[in-house]
N, C-alpha and C positions, 0 to 999 in steps of 0.2 A: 245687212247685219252690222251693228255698231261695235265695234273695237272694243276692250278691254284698257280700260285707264291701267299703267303698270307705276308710274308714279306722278306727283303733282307735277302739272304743268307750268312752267318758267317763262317768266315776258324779261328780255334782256332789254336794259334801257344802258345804250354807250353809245357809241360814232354810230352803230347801227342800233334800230330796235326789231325786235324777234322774238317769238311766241315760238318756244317747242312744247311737244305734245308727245311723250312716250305711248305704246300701247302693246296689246298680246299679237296683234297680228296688223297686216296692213289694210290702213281702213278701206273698206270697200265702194264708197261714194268717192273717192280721192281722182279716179279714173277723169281725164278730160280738165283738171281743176288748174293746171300749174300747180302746184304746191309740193315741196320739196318732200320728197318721202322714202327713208330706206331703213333697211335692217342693220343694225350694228352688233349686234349676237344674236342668237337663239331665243323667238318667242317675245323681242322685243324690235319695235321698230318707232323712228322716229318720226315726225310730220311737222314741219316747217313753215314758217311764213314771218314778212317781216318788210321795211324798208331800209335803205341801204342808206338814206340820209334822216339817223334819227338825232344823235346829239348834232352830228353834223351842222344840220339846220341850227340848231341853236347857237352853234361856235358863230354860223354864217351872221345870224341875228345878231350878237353879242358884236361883231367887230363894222355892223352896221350903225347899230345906239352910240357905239364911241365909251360904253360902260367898261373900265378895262381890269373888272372880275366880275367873274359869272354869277357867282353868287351874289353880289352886290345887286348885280341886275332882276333875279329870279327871285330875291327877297321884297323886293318894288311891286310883283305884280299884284293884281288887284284880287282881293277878298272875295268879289262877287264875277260871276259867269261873265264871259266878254261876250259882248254887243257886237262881237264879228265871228268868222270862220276861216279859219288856216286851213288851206288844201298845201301840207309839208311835201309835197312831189319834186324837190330839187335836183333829185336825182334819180329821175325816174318812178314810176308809180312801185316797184317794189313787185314784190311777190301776190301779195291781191288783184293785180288786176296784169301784172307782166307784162308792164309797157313802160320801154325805153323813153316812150315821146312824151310821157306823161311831164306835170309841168307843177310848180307852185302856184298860190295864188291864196288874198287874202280880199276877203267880199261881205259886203258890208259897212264899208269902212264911209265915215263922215266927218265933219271937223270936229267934232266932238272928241273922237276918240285921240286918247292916251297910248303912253308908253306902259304904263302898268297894265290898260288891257290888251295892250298888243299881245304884253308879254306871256299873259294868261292862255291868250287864243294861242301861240307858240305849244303852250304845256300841253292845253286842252287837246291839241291836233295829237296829240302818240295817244292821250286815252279814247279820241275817237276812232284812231286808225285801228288802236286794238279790238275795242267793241266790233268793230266790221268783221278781224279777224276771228275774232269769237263765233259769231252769224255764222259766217261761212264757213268755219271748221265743224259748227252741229248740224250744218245743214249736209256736210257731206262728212256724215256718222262719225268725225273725230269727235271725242269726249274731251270736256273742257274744262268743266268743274272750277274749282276753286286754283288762284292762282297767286304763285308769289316773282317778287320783283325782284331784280337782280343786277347788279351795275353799279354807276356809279349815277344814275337818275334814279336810283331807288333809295338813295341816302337820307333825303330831305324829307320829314313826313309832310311838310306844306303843298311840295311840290308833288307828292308821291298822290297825295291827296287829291288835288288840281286833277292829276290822270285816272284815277277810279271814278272819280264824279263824273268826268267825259266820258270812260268805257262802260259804266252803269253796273259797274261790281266793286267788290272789295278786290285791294291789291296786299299781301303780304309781304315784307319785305326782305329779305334772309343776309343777315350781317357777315359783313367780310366779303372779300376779294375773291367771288364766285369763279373767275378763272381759272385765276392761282390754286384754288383751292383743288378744281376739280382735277387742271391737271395734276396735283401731289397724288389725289387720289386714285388717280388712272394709273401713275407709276407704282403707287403702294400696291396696286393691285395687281399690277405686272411683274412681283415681285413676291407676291404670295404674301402682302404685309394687311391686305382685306378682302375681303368676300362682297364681288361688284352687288351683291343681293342683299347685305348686310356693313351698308356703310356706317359710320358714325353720324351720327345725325347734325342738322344743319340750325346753328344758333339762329331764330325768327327773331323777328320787330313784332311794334304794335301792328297789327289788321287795320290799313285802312280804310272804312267805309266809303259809298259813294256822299256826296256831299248833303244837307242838309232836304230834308224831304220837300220842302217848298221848291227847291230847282229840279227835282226828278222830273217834273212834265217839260220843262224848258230843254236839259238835257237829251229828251228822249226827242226832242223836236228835230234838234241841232243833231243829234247824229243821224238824224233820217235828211239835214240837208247836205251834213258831212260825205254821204252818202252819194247824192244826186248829184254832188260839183261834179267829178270825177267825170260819168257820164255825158255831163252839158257841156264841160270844158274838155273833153275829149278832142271833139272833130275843129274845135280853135286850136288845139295845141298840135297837131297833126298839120294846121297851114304853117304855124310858126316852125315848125320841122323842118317843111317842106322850104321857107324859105332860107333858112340855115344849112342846110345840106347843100355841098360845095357842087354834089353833083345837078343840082339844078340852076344852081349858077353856072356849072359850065356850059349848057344845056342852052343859056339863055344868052352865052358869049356867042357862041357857032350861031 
């Protein structure tokens, strides 16, 4: 039985990216998944997923190019879909797949390519990690519906843009310092200054579309190889583990 959407679902774009999922009860497919799931009142529970290096990576990228502001950098990228794929896993694969050994990696790459579509494939990688998360949160009955952005990667509509065209929905944006905000809101409400049921509602952006329909089949290609890295580069990244772990070097001292 599929859960009760209780309100819109939120993609945090900051040092980490994250997809919550409010709902009436706890989703019933969730069982065996990873995916982060608990009750925080009555009739409402939360469900989780995310990676732990989402602007991170890009801070990482940013002090790689030698570009020394981000925006400078992320205004450069290119217009048109990158001719490569970002597997963003710097910091382990995150909550989808719950694996510490998981790894980065960028494929595809030729002498052709640029710095503006590196920069692209950077963007593209959080709208593909999300589309995944999307997948697997209706495939195990979390409702997903329509979603807005939140952070300080949802600021930009170019780049905000760049991410819905990789996750293959519209992204909404919701103005202002969603932290700050919520925590004012949690103390108003611990204070009897709001009704957790009846907040003041949240100033939106424009709705970003995904991007121009001539790239929908390209898109949909690339997150299905977005997809299959993860898998193929699995059991490589699991040897590079193996030989970084001190304990197999000592292993190999004795």
């Amino acid at each position: 039985m599929t859960s009760t959407p209780v309100s819109t679902p939120h993609f945090a774009l900051g040092s980490s990216d994250c997809l919550t999922v409010e709902t009436t009860q706890r989703p019933a497919g969730i069982a065996g998944t990873g995916f982060a799931t608990y009750p925080w009142r009555s009739a409402h529970w939360l469900t989780l997923a995310g990676r732990a290096a989402g602007g991170w990576t890009l801070d990482w990228y940013l002090a790689l190019t030698g570009v020394p502001d981000a925006d400078v950098l992320l205004s450069e990228s290119s217009t048109e879909p990158a001719p490569v794929v970002v597997l963003p896993y710097l910091a382990g694969s995150g909550t989808l797949h719950n694996d510490p050994t998981g790894r980065g990696a960028i494929v595809g790459r030729t002498l052709d390519l640029d710095r503006p579509q590196l920069t692209r494939a950077f963007l593209e990688a959080a709208g593909y990690e999300l589309g995944s998360i999307v997948t697997a949160f209706e495939t195990a009955g979390v409702p997903v519906g329509q979603v807005r952005a939140v952070g300080a990667g949802a600021t930009d509509p170019i780049t905000l843009g760049i991410r819905a065209s990789a996750a293959g929905f519209p992204l909404t944006p919701a103005i202002g310092n969603a932290s700050a905000r919520g925590a004012a809101l949690l103390a108003g409400a611990g204070i009897g200054l709001f009704d957790l049921d009846d907040l003041p509602p949240i100033a939106l952006g424009a709705t970003t579309p995904p991007d121009d329909p001539k790239t929908l089949d390209w898109y949909h290609q690339q997150r299905q190889t977005y997809r299959d890295l993860y898998r193929v580069l699995k059991p490589i990244n699991q040897r590079f583990e193996a030989l970084t772990d001190p304990k197999v070097h000592q292993h190999h001292e004795v």
